[in-house]
Structures are given as structure tokens and as C-alpha cells.
C-alpha positions, 0 to 999 in steps of 0.5 A: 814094153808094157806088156813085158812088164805086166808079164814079169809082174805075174812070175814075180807073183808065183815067185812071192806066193812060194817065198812067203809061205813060210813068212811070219804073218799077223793076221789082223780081226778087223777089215783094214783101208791100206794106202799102197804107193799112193793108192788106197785098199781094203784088205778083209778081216783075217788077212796079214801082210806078208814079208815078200815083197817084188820091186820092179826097179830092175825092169825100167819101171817103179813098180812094188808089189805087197803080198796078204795071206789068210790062215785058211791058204787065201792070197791077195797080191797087189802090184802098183806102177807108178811110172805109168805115165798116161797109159790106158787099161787096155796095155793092160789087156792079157789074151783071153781077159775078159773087159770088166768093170770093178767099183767103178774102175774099167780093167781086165779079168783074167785067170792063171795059175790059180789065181783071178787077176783085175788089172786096170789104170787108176791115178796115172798108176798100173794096178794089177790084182790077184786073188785066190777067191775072185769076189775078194775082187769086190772088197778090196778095189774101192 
């Protein structure tokens, strides 16, 4: 069930990075600590939120994705499921990820499509990362 859901999370990724190209964005001058479905955040200096979104109450699961962009094509895309209930990292794991470990939090790398993933459990909550630059990894996982 779990790994459905991870799965559908990554097509719901391609499908925000199209639809929200075109969004409206306010790119902030300033590094900013977000707190997204109870989980904190540092977005980088010249990043804006965009206006897609992804929930995931179709699939069984209370999950919302928020999505960033940067004038220069850069993406940042952040899933959080709330209702994992006690699940560890390695539902997580996706063939070919590679264990790692980011500011402390045990999880999975990957890369697909163009983008570098992190995926780990933090907070009885699955988080899933994606990035455009896979350092931004670093920055924004506190």
C-alpha cells in the first residue's frame, strides 16, 4: 500500500512541476524556515511558492505536497504524509536508492526524471523530497 502511494506521489510530482510553470510566483531574497503539515523547512534565498499543490486524500492517505521554483528553472518539491503511522524508512526505499543519511534523518536517495529524491520518516510522517540541485538536499532538511 505504501509503496502505491510513494509511487503515485512521484507522478503527482511530474504532474505539479508542468502545471505550475506558468503560476504566479514571488520569489522571496531571503532564506525562509516554513512549517509544512507540521514539519519545519528551510526553503533557499530566491525561491517562491508555487500554487500547485497535490493532496493525496483520493489514495487513502493525508498526504499534501507544496511545490517551490526559482527564476533560474531550479524545483523543490515536498511531500508529507501524515498518516504514517509508525512506518519506518525502509517502506520508503525505491529500487536502486541508495541508504543515506541527511542532518541526521536516515532515508533513501534516488534519482528519476531529473530530479534527486530523499525520502525518510520523520515525526511518525513520510517525507518525500525532490530537487533539481541534489545539495539543496542539505539546506532544506533541518
Amino acid at each position: 500500500m505504501k509503496l502505491k502511494l510513494v509511487s503515485a506521489m512521484l507522478l503527482a510530482f511530474l504532474l505539479i512541476a508542468v502545471a505550475s510553470a506558468a503560476d504566479d510566483v514571488d520569489y522571496s531574497n531571503e532564506t525562509q524556515n516554513i512549517t509544512f503539515e507540521g514539519v519545519t523547512f528551510t526553503i533557499p534565498e530566491g525561491f517562491g511558492q508555487s500554487k500547485g499543490s497535490e493532496d493525496f486524500n483520493e489514495l487513502g492517505s493525508d498526504g499534501q505536497t507544496c511545490f517551490y521554483v526559482n527564476e533560474a528553472n531550479g524545483e523543490i518539491i515536498i511531500t508529507v504524509i501524515s498518516d504514517w503511522m509508525g512506518m519506518s524508512h525502509e517502506e520508503l526505499y525505491k529500487e536502486g536508492a541508495i541508504e543515506s543519511t541527511i542532518n541526521g534523518h536516515k532515508g533513501w536517495n534516488y534519482t528519476e526524471d531529473g530530479l534527486h529524491y530523499f525520502g525518510y520518516v520523520h515525526d511518525d510522517k513520510g517525507i518525500l523530497i525532490g530537487v533539481t540541485n541534489q545539495t539543496r538536499l542539505y539546506e532544506i532538511i533541518i
